[in-house]
Biopython code that builds the backbone (N, CA, C, O; Angstrom):
import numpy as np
from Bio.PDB.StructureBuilder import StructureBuilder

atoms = [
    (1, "UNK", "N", (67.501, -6.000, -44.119)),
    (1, "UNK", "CA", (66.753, -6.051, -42.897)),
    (1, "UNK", "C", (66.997, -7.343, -42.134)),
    (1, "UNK", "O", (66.857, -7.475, -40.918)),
    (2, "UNK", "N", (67.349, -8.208, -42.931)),
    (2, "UNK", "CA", (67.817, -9.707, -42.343)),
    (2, "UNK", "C", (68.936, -9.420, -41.477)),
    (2, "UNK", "O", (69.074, -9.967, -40.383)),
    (3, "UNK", "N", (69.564, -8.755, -41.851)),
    (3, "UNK", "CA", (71.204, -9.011, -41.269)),
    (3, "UNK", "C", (71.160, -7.938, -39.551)),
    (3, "UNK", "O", (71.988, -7.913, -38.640)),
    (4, "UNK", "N", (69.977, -7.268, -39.690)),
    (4, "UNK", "CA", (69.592, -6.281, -38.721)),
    (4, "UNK", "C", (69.477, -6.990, -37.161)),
    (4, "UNK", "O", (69.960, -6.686, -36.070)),
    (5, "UNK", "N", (68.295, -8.453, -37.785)),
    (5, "UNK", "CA", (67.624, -8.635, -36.363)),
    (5, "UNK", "C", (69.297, -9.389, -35.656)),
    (5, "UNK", "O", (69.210, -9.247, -34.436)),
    (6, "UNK", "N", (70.205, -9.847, -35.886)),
    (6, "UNK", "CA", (70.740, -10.910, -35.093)),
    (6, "UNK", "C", (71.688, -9.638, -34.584)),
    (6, "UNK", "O", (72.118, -9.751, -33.436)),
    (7, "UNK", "N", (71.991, -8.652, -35.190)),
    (7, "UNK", "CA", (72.963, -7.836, -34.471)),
    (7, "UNK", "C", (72.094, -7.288, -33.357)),
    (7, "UNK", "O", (72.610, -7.254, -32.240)),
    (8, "UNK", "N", (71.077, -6.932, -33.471)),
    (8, "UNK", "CA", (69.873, -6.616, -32.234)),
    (8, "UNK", "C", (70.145, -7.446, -31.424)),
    (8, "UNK", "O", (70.945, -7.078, -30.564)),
    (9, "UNK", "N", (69.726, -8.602, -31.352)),
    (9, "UNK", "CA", (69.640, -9.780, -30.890)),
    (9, "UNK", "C", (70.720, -9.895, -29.761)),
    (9, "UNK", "O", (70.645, -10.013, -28.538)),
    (10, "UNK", "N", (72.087, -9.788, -30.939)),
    (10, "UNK", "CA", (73.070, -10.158, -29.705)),
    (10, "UNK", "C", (73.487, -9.211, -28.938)),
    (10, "UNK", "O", (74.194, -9.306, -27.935)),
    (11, "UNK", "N", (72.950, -8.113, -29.518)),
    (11, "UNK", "CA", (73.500, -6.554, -28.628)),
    (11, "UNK", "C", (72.797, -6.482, -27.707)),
    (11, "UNK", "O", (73.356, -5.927, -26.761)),
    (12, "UNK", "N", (71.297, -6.939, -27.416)),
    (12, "UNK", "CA", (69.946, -7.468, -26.180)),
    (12, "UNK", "C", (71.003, -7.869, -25.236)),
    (12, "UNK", "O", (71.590, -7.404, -24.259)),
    (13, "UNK", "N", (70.988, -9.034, -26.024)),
    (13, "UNK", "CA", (71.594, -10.309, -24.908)),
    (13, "UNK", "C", (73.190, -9.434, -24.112)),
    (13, "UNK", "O", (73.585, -9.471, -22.947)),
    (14, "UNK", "N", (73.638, -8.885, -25.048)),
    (14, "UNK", "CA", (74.910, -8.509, -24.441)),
    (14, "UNK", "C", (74.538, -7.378, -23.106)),
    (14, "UNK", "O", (74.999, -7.380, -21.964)),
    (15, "UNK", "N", (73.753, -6.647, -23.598)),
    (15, "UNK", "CA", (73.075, -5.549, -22.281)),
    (15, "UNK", "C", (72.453, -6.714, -21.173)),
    (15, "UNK", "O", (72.999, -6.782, -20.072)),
    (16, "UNK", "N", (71.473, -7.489, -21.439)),
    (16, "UNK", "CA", (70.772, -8.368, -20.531)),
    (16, "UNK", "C", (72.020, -9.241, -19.510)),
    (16, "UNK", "O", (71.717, -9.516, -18.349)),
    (17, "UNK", "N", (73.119, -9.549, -19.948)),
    (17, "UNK", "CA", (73.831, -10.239, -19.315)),
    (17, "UNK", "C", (74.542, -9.214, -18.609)),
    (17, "UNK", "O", (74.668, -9.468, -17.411)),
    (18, "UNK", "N", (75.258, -7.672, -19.155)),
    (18, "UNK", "CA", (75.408, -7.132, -18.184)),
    (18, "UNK", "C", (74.461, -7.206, -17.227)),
    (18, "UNK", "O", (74.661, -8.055, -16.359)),
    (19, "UNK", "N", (73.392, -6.488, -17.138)),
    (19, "UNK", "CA", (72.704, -6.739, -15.787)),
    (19, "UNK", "C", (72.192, -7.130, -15.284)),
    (19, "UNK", "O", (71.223, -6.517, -14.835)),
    (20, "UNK", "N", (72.425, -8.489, -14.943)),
    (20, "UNK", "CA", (72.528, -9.502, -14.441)),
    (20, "UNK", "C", (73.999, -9.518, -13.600)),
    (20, "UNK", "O", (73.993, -9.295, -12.389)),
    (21, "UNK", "N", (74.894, -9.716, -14.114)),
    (21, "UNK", "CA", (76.640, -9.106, -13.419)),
    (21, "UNK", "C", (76.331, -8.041, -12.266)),
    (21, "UNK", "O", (76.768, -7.962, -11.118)),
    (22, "UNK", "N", (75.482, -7.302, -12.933)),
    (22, "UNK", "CA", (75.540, -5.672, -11.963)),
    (22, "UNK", "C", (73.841, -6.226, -10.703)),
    (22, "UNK", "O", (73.312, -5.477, -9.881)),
    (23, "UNK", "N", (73.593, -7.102, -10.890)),
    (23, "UNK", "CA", (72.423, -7.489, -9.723)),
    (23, "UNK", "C", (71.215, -6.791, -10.374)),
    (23, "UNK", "O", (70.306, -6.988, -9.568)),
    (24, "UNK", "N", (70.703, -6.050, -11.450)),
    (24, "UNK", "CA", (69.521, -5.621, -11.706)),
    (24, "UNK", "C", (68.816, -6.353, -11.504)),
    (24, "UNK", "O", (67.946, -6.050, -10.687)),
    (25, "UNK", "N", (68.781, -7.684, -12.104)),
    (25, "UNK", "CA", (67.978, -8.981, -12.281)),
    (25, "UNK", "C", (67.426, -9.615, -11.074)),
    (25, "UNK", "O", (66.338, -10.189, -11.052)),
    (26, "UNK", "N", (68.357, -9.465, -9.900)),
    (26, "UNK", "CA", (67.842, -9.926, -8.956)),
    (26, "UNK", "C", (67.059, -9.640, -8.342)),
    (26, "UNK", "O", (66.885, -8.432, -8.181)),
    (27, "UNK", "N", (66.031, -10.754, -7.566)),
    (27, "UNK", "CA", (64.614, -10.498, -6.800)),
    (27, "UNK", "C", (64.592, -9.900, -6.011)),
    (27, "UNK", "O", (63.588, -9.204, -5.860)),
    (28, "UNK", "N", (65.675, -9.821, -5.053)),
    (28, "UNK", "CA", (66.126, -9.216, -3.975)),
    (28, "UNK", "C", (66.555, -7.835, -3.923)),
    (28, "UNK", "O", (66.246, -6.823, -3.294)),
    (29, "UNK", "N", (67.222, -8.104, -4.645)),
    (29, "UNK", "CA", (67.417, -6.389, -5.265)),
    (29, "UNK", "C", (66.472, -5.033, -5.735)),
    (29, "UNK", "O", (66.390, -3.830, -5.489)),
    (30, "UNK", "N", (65.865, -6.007, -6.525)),
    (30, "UNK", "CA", (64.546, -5.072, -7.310)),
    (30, "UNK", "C", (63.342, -5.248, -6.968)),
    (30, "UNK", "O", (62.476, -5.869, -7.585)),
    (31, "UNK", "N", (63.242, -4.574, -5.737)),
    (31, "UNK", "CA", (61.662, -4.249, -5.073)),
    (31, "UNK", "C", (61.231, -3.103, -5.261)),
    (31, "UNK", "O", (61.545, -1.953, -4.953)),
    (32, "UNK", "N", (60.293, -3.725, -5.940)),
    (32, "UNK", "CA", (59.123, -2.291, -6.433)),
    (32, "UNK", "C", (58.575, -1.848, -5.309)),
    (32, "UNK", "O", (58.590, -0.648, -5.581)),
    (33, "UNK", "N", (58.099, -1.908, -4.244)),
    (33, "UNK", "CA", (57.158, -2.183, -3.140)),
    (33, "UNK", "C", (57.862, -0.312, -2.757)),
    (33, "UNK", "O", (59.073, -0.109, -2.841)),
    (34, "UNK", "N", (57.194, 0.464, -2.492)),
    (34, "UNK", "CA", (57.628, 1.794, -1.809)),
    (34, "UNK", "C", (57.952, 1.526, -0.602)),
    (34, "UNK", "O", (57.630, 0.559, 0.089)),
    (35, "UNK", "N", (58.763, 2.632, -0.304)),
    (35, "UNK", "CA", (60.433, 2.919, 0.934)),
    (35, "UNK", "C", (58.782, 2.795, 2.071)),
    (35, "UNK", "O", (57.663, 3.208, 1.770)),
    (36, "UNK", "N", (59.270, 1.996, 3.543)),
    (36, "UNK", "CA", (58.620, 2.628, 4.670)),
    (36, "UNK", "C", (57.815, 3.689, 4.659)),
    (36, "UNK", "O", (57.963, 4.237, 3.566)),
    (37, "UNK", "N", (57.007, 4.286, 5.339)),
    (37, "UNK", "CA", (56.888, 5.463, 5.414)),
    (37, "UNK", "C", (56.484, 6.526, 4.027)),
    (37, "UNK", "O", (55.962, 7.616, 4.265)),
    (38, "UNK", "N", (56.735, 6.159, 2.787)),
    (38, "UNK", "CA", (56.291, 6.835, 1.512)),
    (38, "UNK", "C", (54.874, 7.605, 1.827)),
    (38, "UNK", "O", (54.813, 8.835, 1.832)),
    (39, "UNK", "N", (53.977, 6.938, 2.035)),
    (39, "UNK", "CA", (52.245, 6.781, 1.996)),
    (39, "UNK", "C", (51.665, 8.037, 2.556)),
    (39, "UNK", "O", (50.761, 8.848, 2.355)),
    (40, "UNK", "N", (52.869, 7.722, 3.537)),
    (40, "UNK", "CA", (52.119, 8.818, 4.973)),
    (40, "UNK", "C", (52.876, 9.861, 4.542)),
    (40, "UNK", "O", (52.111, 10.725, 4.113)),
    (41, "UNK", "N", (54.229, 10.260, 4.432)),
    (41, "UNK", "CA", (55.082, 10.955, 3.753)),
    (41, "UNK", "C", (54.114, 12.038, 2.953)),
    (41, "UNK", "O", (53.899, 13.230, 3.170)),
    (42, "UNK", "N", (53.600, 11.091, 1.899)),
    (42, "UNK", "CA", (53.419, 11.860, 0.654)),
    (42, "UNK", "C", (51.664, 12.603, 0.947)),
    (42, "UNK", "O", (51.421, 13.698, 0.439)),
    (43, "UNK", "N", (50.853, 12.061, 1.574)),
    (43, "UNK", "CA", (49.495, 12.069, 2.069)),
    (43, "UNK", "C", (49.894, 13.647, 2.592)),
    (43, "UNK", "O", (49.529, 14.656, 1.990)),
    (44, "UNK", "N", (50.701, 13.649, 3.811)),
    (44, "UNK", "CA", (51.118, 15.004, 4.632)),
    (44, "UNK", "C", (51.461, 15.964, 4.104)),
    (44, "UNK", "O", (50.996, 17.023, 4.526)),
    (45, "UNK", "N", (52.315, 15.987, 3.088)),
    (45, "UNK", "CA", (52.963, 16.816, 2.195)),
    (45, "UNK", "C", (51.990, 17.649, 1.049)),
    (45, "UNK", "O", (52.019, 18.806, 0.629)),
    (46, "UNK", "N", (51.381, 16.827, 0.849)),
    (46, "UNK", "CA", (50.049, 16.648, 0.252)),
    (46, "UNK", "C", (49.225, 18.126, 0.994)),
    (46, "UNK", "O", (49.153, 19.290, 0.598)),
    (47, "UNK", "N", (48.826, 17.615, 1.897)),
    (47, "UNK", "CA", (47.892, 18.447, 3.003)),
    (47, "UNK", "C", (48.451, 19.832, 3.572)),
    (47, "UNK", "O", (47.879, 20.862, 3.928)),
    (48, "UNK", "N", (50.235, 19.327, 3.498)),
    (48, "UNK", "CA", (50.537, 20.692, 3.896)),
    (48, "UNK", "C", (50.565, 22.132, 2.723)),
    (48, "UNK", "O", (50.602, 23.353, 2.872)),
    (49, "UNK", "N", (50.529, 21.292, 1.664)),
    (49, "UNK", "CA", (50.484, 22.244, 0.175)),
    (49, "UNK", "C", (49.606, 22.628, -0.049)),
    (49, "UNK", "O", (49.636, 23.597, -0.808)),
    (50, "UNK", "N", (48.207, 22.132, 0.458)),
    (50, "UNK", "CA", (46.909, 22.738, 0.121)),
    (50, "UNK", "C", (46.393, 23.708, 1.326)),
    (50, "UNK", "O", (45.394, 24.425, 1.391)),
    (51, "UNK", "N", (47.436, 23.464, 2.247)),
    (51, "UNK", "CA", (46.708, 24.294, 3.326)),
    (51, "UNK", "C", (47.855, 25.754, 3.331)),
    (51, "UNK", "O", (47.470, 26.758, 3.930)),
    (52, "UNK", "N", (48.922, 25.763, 2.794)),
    (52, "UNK", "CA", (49.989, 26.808, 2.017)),
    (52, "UNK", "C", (48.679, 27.261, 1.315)),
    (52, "UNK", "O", (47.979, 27.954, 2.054)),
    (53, "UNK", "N", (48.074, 27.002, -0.164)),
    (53, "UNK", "CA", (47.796, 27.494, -0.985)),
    (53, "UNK", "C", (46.202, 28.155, -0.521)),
    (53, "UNK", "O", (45.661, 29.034, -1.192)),
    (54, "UNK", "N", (45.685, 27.663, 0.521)),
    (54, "UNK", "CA", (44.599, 28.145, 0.567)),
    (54, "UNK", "C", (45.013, 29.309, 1.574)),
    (54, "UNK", "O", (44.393, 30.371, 1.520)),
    (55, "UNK", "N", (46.156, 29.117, 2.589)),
    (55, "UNK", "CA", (46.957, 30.714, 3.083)),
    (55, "UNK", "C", (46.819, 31.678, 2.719)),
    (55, "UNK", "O", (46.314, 32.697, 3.190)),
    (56, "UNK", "N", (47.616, 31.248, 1.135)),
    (56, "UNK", "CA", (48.416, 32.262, 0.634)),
    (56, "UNK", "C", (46.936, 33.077, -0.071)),
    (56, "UNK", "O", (46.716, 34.265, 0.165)),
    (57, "UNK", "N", (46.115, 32.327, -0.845)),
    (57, "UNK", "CA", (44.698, 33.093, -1.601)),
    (57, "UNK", "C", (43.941, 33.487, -0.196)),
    (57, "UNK", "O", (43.058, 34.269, -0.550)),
    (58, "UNK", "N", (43.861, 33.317, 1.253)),
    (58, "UNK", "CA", (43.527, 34.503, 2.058)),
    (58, "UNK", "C", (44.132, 35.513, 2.334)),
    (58, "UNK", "O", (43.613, 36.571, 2.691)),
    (59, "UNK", "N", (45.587, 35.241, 2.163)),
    (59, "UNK", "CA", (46.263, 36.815, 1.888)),
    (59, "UNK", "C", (46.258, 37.709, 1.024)),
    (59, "UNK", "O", (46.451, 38.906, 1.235)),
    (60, "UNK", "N", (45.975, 37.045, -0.311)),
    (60, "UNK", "CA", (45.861, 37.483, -1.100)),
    (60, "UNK", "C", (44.385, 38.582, -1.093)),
    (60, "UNK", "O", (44.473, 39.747, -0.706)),
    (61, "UNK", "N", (43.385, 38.111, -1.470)),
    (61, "UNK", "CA", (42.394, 38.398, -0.759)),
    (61, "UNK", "C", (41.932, 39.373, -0.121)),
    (61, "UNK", "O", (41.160, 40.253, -0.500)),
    (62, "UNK", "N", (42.664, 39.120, 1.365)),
    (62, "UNK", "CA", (42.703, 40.220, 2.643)),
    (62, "UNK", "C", (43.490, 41.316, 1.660)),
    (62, "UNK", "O", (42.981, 42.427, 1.515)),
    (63, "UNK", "N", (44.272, 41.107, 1.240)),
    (63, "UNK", "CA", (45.381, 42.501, 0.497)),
    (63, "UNK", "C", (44.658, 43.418, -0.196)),
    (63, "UNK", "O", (44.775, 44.643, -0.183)),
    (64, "UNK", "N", (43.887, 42.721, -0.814)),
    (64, "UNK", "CA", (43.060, 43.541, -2.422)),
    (64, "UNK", "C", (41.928, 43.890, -1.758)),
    (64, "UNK", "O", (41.584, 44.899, -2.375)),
    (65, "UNK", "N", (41.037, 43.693, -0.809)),
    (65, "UNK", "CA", (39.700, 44.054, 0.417)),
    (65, "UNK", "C", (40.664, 45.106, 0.770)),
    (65, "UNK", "O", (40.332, 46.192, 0.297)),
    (66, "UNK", "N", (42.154, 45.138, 1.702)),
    (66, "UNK", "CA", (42.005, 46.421, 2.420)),
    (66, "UNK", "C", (42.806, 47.749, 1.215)),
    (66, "UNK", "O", (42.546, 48.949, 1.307)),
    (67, "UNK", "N", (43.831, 47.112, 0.101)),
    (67, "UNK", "CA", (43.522, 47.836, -0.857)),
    (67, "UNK", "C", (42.237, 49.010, -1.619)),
    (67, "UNK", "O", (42.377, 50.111, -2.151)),
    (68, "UNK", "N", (41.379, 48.412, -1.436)),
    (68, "UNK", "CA", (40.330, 48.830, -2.465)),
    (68, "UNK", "C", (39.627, 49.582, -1.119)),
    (68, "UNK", "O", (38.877, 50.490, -1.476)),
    (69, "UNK", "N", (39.697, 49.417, 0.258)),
    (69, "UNK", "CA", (39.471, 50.067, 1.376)),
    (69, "UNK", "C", (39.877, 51.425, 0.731)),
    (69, "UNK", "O", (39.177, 52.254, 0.149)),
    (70, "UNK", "N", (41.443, 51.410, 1.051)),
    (70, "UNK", "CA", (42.226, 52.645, 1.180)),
    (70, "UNK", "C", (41.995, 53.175, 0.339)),
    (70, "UNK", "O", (41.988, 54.389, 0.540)),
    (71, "UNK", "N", (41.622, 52.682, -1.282)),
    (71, "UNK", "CA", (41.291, 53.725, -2.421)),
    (71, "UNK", "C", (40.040, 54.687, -2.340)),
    (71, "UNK", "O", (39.988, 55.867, -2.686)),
    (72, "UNK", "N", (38.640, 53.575, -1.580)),
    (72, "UNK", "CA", (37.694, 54.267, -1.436)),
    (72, "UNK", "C", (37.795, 55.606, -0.755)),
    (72, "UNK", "O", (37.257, 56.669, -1.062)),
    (73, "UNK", "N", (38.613, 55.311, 0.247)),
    (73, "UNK", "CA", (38.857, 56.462, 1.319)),
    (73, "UNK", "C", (39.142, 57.765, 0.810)),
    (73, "UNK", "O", (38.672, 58.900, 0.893)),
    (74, "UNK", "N", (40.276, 57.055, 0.138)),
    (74, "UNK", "CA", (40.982, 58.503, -0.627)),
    (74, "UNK", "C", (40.424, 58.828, -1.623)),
    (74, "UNK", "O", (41.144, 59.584, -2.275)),
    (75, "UNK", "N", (39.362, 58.613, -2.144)),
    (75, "UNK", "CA", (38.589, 59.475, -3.201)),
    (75, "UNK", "C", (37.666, 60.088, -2.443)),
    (75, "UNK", "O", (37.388, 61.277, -2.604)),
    (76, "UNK", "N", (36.951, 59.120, -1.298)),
    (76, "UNK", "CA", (35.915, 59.964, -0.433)),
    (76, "UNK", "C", (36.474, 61.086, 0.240)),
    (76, "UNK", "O", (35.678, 61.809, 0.840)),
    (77, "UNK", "N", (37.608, 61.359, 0.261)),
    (77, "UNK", "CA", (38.432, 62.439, 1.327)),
    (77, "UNK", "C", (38.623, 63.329, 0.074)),
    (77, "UNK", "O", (38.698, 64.512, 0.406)),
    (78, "UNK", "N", (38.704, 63.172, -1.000)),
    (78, "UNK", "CA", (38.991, 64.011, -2.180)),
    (78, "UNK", "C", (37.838, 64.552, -2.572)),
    (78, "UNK", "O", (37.964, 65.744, -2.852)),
    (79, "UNK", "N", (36.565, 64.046, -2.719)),
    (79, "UNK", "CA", (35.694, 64.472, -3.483)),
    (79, "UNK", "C", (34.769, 65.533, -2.231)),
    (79, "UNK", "O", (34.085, 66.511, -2.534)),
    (80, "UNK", "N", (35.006, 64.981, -0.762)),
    (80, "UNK", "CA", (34.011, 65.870, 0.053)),
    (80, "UNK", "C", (33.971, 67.153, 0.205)),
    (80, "UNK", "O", (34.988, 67.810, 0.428)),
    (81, "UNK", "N", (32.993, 67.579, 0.120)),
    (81, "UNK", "CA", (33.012, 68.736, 0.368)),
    (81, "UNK", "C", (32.933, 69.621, 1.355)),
    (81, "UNK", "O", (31.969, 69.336, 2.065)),
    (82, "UNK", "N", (33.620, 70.763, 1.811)),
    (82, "UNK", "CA", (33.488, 71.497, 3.449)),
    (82, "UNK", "C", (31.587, 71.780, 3.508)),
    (82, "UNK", "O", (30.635, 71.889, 2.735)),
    (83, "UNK", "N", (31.861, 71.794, 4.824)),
    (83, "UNK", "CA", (30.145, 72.702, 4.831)),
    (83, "UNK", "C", (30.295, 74.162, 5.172)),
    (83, "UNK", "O", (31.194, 74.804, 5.715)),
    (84, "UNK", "N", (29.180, 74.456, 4.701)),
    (84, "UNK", "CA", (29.466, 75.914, 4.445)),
    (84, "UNK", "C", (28.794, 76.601, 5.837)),
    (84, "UNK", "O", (28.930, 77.824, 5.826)),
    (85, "UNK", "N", (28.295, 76.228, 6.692)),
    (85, "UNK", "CA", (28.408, 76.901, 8.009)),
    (85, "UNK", "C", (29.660, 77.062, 8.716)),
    (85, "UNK", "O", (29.586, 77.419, 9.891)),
    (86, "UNK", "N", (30.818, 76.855, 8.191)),
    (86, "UNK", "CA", (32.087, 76.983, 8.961)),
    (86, "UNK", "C", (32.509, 78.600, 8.150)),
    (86, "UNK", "O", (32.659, 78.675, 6.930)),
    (87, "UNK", "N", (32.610, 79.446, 8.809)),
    (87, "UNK", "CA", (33.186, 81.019, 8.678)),
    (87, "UNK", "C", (34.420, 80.863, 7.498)),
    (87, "UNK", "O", (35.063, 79.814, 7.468)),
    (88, "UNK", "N", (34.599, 81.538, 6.904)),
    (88, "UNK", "CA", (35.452, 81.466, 5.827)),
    (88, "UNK", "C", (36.815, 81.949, 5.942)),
    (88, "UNK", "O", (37.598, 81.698, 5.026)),
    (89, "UNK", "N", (37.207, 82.635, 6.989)),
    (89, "UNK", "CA", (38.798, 82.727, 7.670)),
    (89, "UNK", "C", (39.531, 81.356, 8.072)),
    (89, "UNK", "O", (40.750, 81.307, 8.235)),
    (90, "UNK", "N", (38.535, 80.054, 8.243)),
    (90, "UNK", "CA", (38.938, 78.998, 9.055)),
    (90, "UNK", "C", (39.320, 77.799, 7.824)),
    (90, "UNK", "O", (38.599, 77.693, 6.832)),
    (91, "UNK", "N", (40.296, 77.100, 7.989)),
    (91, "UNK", "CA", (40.244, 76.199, 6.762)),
    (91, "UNK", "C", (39.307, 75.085, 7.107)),
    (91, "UNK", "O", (39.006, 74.713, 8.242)),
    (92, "UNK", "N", (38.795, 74.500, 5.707)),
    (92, "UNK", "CA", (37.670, 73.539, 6.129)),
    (92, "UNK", "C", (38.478, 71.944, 6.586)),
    (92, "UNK", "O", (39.398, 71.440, 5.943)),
    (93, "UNK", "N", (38.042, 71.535, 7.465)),
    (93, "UNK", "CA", (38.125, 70.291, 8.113)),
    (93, "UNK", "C", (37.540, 69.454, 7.433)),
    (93, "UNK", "O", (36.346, 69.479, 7.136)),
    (94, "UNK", "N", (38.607, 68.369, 7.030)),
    (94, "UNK", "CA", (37.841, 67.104, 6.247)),
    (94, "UNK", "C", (36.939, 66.685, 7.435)),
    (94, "UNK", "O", (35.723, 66.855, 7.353)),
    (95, "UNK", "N", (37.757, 65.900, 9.029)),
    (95, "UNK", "CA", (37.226, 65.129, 9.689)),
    (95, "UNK", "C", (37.180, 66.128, 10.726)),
    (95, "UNK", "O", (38.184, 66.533, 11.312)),
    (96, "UNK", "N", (35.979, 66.531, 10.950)),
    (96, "UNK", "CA", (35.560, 67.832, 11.823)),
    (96, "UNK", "C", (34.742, 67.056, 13.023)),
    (96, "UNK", "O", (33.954, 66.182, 12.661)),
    (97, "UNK", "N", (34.869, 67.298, 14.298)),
    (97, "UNK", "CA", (33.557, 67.216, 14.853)),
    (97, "UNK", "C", (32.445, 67.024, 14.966)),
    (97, "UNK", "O", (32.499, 66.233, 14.025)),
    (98, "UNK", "N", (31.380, 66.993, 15.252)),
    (98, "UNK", "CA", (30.107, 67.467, 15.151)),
    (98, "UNK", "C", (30.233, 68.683, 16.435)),
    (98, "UNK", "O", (31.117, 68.667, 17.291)),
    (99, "UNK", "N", (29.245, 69.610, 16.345)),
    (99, "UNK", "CA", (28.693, 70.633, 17.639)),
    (99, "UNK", "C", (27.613, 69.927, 17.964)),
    (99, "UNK", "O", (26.557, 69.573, 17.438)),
    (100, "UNK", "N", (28.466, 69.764, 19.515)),
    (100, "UNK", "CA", (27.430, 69.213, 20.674)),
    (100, "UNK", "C", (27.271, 70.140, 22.003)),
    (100, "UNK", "O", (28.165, 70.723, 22.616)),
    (101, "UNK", "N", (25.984, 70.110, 22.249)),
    (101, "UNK", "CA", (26.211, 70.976, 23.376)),
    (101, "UNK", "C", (26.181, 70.281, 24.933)),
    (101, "UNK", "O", (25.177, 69.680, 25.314)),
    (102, "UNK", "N", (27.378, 70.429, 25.780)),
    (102, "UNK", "CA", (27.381, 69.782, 26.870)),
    (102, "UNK", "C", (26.851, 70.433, 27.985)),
    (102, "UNK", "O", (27.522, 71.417, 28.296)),
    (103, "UNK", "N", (25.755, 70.199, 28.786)),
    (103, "UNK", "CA", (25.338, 70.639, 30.180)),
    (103, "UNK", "C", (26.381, 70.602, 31.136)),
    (103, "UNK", "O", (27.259, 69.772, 31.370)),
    (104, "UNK", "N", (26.008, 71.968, 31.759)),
    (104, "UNK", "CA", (26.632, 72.447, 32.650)),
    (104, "UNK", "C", (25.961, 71.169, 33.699)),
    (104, "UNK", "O", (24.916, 70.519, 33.666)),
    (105, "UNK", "N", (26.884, 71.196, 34.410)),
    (105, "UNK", "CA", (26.312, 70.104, 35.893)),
    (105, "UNK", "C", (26.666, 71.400, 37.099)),
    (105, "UNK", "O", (27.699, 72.043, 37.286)),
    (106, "UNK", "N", (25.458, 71.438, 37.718)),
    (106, "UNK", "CA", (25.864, 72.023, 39.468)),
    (106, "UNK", "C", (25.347, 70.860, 40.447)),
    (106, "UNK", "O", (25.483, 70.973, 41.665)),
]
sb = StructureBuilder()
sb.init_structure("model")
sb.init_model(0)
sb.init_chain("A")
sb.init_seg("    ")
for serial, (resi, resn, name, xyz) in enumerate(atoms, 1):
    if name == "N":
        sb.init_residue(resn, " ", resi, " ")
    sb.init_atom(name, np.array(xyz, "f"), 0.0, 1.0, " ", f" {name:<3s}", serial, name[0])
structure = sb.get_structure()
């Protein structure tokens, strides 16, 4: 384990001095500080994803409301029944009229 740390050691130093050569090291170079513009960038992007996602779950939504519309329909159109004051030569009318009687005008 002795003979371990100095080969560490100098293999550190040998990486550390590369970069230093390659400018890592330098102050100038290595600014942490975020690009211009990041803040606002990311804030917007931000806002535009939540206002996508709250879109998309009103479409969603709206889909499955007029879904469950159209199912009601079509069972209510299935299950109704004709009325039986309509003469029996005539086929029964799901969506019939009502009888109204309109005055004559003179």
């Amino acid at each position: 384990m002795m003979n371990e740390e100095p080969q560490t050691s100098a293999a550190w130093r040998k990486v550390a001095s590369a970069a230093v050569k390659a400018g890592a090291a330098d102050p100038a170079v290595a600014d942490d500080s975020a690009p211009f513009g990041f803040a606002t960038r990311t804030a917007a992007g931000w806002k535009a994803q939540r206002r996508a996602e709250a879109l998309s779950m009103w479409r969603r939504w709206s889909l499955c409301g007029a879904a469950c519309s159209v199912a009601l329909l079509g069972i209510a159109v299935l299950v109704a029944k004709p009325s039986s004051s309509k003469p029996a030569d005539q086929p029964p009318a799901v969506f019939s009229a009502p009888d109204v009687e309109v005055p004559v005008l003179r």
